[in-house]
C-alpha positions as CSV (number, residue, x, y, z in Angstrom):
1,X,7.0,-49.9,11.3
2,X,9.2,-50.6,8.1
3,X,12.6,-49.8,7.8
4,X,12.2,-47.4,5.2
5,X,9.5,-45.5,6.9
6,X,10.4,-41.9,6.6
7,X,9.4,-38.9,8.8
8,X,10.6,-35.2,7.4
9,X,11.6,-32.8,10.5
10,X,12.7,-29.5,10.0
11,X,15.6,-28.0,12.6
12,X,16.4,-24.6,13.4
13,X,20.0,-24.0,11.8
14,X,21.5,-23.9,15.4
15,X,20.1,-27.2,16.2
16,X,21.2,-28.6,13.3
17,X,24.6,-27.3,14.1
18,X,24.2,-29.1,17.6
19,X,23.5,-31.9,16.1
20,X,26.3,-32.4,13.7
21,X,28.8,-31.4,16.1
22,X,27.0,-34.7,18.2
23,X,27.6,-36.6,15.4
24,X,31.0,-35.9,15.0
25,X,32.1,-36.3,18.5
26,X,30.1,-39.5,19.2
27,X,31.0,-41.0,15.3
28,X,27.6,-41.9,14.8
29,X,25.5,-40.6,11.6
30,X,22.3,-38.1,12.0
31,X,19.4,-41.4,11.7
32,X,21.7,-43.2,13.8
33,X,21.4,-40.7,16.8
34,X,17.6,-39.2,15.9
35,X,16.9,-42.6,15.9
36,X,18.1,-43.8,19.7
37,X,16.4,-40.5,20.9
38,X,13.0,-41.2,19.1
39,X,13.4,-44.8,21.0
40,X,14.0,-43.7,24.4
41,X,11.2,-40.8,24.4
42,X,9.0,-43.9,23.4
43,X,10.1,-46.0,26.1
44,X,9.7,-43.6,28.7
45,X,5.9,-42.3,27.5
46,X,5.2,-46.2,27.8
47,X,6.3,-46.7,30.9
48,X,4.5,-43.2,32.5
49,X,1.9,-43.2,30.3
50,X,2.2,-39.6,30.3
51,X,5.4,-37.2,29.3
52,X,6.1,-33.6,30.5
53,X,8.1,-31.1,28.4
54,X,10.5,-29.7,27.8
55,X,12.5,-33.3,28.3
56,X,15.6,-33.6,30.0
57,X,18.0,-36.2,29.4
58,X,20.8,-37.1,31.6
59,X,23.9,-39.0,31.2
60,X,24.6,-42.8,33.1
61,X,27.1,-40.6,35.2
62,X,24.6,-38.4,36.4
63,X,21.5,-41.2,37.3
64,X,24.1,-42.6,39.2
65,X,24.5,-39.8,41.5
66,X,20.7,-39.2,41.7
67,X,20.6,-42.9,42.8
68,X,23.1,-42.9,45.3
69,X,21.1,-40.0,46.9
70,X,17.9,-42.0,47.2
């Protein structure tokens, strides 16, 4: 895919909210963090070959725990 590649997405206004406030905290722009989000679901319907909403994403933190439980 090209750089410039462009995909228009249109947010509920409280998401959008969600987002910015993301953006802000994290100091990362909007493409930025859509992005690394866009990537991962990728990854992850690669690997599985299948993908089950809604998604949940967890934080490093919290796989750890799940891991030390295993």
């Amino acid at each position: 895919m090209k750089k410039n590649s462009r995909i228009t997405v249109r947010l509920p206004e409280a998401l959008r909210s969600e987002l910015e406030e993301v953006c802000k905290l994290t100091g990362l722009d909007e493409p930025t963090v859509i992005r690394a989000c866009l990537e991962a679901f990728v990854d992850v319907v690669k690997k599985e070959k299948e993908i089950r909403l809604p998604l949940a994403i967890i934080s490093r933190a919290q796989l750890q725990q799940l891991e030390h439980l295993k």
